[in-house]
C-alpha positions in Angstrom: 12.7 22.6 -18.5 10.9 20.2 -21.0 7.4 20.0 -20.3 7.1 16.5 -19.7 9.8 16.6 -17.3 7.7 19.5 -15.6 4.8 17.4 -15.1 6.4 14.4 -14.4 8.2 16.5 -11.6 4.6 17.6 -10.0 3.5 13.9 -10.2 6.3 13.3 -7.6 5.6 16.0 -5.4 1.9 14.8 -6.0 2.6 11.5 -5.0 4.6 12.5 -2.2 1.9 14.3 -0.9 -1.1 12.0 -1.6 1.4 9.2 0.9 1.5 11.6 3.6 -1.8 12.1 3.8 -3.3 8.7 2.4 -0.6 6.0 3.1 -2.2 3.5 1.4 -3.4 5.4 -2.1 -0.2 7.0 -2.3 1.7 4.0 -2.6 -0.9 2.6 -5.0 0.1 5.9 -7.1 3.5 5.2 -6.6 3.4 1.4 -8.3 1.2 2.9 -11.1 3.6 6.2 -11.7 6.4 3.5 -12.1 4.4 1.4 -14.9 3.7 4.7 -16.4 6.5 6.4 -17.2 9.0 3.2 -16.8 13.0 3.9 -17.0 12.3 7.9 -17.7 12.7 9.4 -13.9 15.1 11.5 -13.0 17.0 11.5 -9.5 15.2 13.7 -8.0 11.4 11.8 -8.7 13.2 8.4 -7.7 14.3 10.0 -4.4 10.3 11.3 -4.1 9.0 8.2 -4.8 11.0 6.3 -2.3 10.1 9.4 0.4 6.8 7.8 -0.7 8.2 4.2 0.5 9.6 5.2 3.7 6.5 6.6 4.8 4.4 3.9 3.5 6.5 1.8 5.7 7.1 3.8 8.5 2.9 4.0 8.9 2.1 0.2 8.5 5.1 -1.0 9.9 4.2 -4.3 12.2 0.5 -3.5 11.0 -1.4 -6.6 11.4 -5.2 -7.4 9.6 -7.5 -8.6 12.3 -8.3 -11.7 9.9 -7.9 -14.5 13.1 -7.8 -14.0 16.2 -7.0 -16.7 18.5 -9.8 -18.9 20.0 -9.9 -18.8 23.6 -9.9 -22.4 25.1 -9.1 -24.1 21.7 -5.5 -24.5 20.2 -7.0 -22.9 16.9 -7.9 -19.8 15.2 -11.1 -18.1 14.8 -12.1 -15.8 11.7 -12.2 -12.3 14.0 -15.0 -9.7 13.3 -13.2 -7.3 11.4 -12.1 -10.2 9.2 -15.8 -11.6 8.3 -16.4 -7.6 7.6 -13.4 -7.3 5.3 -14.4 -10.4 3.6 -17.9 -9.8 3.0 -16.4 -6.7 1.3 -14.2 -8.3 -1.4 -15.6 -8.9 -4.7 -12.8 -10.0 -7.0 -10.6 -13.1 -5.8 -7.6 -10.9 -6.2 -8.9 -8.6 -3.1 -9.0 -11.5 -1.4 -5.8 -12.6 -2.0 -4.1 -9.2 -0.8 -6.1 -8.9 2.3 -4.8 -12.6 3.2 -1.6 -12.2 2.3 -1.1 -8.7 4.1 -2.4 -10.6 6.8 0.1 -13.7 6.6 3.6 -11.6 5.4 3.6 -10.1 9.1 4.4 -13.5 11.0 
């Protein structure tokens, strides 16, 4: 086996890995392993990766971010406390727009 085939072969099972245990990084890993190495996997990574989907999926499935909340005795919205905290975190406007748009794609 070539070696570029073995260590695109531990990347998988890295990446496989890394989304059981951190959801979120792994499928951050699994975008950037795509850009990487492009049209050069083999069955067996493209079947990893996408065990790499399905669990991303099955853990924030019907996930909502606590952005708004509803305003009690209004017919409007209110920022909710996690959301002020999760904005006060975000320092490039491209955070921003993937925390909002998490937020909106589950409606």
């Amino acid at each position: 086996m070539p070696l570029n085939d073995i260590i695109m072969l531990s990347s998988a099972i890295f990446l496989a890995f890394m989304s059981l245990v951190y959801p979120q990084l792994g499928s951050f890993l699994v975008i950037l392993t795509i850009c990487l190495y492009g049209i050069y996997l083999d069955i067996l990574e493209e079947l990893l990766i996408n065990l790499c989907h399905l669990i991303f999926f099955l853990c924030f499935h019907g996930y909502r971010f606590p952005i708004v909340e509803p305003d009690l005795g209004h017919t409007k919205l209110r920022l909710a406390r996690e959301g002020l905290e999760a904005i006060s975190r975000i320092k490039n406007p491209i955070a921003a727009v993937s925390v909002c748009l998490r937020y909106f794609l589950r409606f």
